[in-house]
N, C-alpha and C positions, 0 to 999 in steps of 0.2 A: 820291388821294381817292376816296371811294365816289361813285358814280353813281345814279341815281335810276333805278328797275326800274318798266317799263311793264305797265301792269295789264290784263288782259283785261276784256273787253265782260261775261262772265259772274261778276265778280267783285264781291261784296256785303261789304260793310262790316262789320266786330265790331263789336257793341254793347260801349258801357263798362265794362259791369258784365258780370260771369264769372258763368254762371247757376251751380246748385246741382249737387252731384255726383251722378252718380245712384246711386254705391256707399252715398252714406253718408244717412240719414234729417234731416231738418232739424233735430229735437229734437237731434242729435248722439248719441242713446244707445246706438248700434252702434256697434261697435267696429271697426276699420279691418280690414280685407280684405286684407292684404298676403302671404299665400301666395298662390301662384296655381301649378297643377296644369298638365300639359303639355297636357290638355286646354281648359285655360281659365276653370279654374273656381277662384275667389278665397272665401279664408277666414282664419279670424283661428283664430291653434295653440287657443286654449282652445276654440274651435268643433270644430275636428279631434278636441280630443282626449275633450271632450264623447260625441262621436258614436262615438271609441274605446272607451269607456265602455259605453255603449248595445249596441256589440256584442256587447264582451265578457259583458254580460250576459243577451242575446239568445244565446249560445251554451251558455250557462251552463245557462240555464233548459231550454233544447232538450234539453241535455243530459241533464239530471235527469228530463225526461215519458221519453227514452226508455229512458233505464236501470228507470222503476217500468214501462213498457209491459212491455218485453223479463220483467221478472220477474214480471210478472201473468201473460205466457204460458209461460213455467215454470210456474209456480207450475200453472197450468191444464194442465199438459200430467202434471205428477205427481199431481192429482186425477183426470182422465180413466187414469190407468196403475193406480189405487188401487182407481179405482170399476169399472176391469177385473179385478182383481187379487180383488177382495170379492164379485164375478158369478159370477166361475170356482169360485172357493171362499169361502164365506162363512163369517163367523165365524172364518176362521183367523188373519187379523190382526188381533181381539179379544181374542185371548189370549195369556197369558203363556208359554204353555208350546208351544215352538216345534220342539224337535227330538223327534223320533215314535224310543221305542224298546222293545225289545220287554218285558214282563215279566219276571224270572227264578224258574222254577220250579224247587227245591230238591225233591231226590229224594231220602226220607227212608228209613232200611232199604234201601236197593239197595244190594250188595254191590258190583255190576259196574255202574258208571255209563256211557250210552251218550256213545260218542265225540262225539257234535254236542253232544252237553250239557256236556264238560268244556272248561277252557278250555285258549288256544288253546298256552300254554309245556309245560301240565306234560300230555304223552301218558304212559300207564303201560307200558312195555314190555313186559310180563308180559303185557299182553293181546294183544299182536300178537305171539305166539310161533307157528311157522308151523303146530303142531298146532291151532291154537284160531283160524285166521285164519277160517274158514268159519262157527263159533258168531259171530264180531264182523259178519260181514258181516250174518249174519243179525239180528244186534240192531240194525243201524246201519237195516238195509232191510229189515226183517221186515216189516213192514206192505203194502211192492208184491207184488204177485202176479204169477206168471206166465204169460201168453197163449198 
């Protein structure tokens, strides 16, 4: 049979009545707390998953300011290269016409056309015959003088 357990000098009495819990609001309109974290901290899944939520959209948005940051500084970094680019030479990225090439001058009546003016396949043999090699140098370089 059990035996009756002797109570200490410091021992105070339950009240009848079980006070209120202090997890839960007296309206009852929280929802019970029964996750609890190894740290100690209690919460009800739709609250976790709530705040999962929250994250996720808090990384989202993070994300999007830094993707238009990062191309606002492109975008600034190929104006500063442009506004360089329009210093150096102006006007030349306002036009259409982009590759620089020379005229061609058509030599009309010349019997013996100079070498730098014909093009580059068809050389005429006849002119570089080794009596006549000295008239060609002269036509090709006739204009330098000698010192």
């Amino acid at each position: 049979m059990p035996s009756a357990v002797t109570l200490p000098y410091t021992y105070k009495a339950v009240p009848s009545s079980l006070p209120q819990s202090a997890t839960v609001e007296p309206a009852g309109s929280e929802k019970p707390k029964y996750v609890v974290s190894s740290s100690g901290h209690a919460a009800h899944p739709d609250d976790i998953m709530a705040s999962c939520k929250s994250l996720q959209e808090h990384i989202a948005r993070t994300k999007t300011e830094a993707s238009e940051k990062i191309q606002a500084w492109e975008r600034g970094i190929k104006e500063r290269e442009l506004a360089e680019k329009r210093r150096v030479a102006p006007g030349w990225l306002d036009r259409e016409e982009k590759i620089l090439q020379p005229t061609r001058t058509e030599a009309k009546g010349d019997e013996n056309p100079d070498l730098m003016d014909s093009a580059a396949g068809t050389i005429n043999t006849s002119t570089l015959s080794p009596s006549r090699e000295g008239e060609e140098l002269d036509r090709a370089f006739g204009g330098l003088q000698m010192r």
